[in-house]
C-alpha positions in Angstrom: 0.0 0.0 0.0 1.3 3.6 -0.9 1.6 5.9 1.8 0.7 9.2 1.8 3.6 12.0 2.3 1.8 13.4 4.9 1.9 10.4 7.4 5.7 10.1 6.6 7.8 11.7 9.4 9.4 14.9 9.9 12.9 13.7 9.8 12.1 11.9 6.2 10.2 14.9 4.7 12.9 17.1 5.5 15.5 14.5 4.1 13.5 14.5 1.1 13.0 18.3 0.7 16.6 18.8 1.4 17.6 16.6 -1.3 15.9 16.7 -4.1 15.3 20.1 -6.0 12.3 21.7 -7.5 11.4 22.3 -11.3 8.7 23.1 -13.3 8.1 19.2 -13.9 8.5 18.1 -10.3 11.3 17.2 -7.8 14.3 15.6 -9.1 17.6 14.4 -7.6 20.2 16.8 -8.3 23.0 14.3 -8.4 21.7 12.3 -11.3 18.6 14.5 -12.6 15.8 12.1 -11.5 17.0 9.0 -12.1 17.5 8.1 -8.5 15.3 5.8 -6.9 14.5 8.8 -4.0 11.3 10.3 -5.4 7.7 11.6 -4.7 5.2 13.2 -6.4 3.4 15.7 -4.4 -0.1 15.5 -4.0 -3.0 18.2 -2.5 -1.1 21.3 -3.7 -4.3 22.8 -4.9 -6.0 21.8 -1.3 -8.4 19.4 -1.1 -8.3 15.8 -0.6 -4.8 13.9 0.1 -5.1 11.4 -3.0 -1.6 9.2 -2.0 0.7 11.1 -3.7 3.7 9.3 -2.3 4.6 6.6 -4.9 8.1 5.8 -3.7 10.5 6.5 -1.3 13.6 4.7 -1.1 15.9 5.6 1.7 19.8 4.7 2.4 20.9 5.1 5.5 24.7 3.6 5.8 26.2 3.0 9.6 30.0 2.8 10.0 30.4 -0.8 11.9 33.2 -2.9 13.8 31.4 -6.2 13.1 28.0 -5.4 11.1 26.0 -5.0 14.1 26.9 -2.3 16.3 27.4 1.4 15.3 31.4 2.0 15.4 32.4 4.6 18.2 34.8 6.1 15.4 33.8 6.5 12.0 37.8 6.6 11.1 38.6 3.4 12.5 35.5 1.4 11.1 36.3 -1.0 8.7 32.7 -2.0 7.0 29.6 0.7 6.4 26.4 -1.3 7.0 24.0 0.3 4.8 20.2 -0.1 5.6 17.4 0.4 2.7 14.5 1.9 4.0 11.1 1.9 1.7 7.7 3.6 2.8 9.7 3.4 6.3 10.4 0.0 6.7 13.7 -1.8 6.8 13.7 -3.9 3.3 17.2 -4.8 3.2 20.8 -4.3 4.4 24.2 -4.8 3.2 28.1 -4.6 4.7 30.6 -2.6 2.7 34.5 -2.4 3.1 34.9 1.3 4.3 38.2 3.0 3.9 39.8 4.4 6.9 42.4 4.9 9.6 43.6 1.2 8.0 43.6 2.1 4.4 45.6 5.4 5.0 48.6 4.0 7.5 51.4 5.5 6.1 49.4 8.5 7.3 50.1 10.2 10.5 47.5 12.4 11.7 49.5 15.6 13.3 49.2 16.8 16.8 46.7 18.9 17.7 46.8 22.0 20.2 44.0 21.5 22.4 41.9 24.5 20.7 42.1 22.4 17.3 39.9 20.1 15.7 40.7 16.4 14.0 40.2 16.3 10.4 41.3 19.4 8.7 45.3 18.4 8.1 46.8 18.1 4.7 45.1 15.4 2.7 42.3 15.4 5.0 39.7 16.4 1.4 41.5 13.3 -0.3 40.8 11.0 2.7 37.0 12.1 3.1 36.0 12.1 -0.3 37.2 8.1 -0.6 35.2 7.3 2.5 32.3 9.3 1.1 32.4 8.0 -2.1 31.4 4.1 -1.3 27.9 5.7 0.2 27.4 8.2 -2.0 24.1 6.3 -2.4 23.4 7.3 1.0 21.8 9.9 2.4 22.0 9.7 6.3 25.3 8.1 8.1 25.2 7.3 11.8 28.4 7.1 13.9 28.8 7.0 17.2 32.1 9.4 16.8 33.7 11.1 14.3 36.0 14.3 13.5 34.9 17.5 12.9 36.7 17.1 9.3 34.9 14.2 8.8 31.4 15.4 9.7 31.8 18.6 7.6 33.0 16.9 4.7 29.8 14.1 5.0 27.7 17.2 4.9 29.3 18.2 1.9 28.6 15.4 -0.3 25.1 15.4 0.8 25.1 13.1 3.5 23.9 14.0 6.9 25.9 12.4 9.0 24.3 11.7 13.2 26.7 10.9 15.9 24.8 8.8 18.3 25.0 7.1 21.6 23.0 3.9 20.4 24.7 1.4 19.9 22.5 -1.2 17.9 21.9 -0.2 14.1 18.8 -1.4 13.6 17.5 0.7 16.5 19.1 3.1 15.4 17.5 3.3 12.3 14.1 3.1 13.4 14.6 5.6 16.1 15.6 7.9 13.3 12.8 6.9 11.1 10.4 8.0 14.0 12.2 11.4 14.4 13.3 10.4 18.1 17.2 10.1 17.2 19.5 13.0 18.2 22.6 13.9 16.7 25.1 14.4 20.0 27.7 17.0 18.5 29.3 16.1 21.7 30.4 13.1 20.6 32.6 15.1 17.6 36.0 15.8 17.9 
């Protein structure tokens, strides 16, 4: 059964307002110009009746893991992404990824920082992000339970939102997001 975008929850309907873009013939992703599998057509704009309009809604949500089942406490040091597909808000399916990090970039020695000075913003810091943002670039939310300021803006800048969190169990996770009830804990940044 199709759901209506009204009944879907805030966090998704600002996920997909902040995504996609508006034209004359609709929304459309602005990555691939509407062939991406994230789309709705909006319904009631003229008032009236709510006739469905949601026809599809398909949702990536990738979690940087230790083992595929718990949300990694640093997204640097993770070795997999676990990425969760989420249609009409429901969990259909879920995959492991290899995810480059601290392991793939050893001969790299992050620098000391002064205690002021945030992790993530060294030279080839850019070079590092965009390979770990690249194997989700499919994705539009990440969860971490930790990550670098360097990290987090560049997530943000490849359009994924990324959500430092305290729970530990991705599936949870997921549908605490889903429901709007999952806080991102800048806290846990560094």
């Amino acid at each position: 059964m199709v759901k209506c975008l009204c009944r879907v929850s805030a966090n998704l309907k600002r996920l997909i307002f902040s995504y996609m873009m508006e034209t004359d013939a609709g929304l459309f992703c602005p990555t691939c110009r509407g062939t991406s599998e994230l789309y709705y057509t909006p319904h009631g704009s003229s008032g009236g009746d709510c006739d469905g309009g949601l026809r599809r809604l398909i949702l990536r949500i990738a979690a940087a893991s230790d083992d595929g089942v718990k949300i990694s406490q640093h997204f640097g040091r993770a070795p997999y992404y676990v990425v969760v597909t989420v249609e009409e808000e429901r969990i259909m399916a879920k995959e492991t990824r290899s995810k480059p990090g601290h392991q793939t970039f050893a001969a790299h020695q992050p620098p000391k920082l002064a205690p002021d000075e945030r992790h993530g913003y060294d030279a080839g810091s850019d070079v590092r992000h965009e390979s770990m943002a690249n194997t989700i670039s499919d994705c539009q939310v990440l969860l971490v339970g930790g990550m670098g300021w360097g990290a987090y803006e560049a997530m943000k800048s490849y359009g994924i939102e990324p959500i430092a969190t305290d729970v530990k169990d991705i599936e949870e996770a997921v549908k605490l997001y889903l429901a709007g009830k999952l806080s991102n804990l800048m806290e846990r940044l560094h």
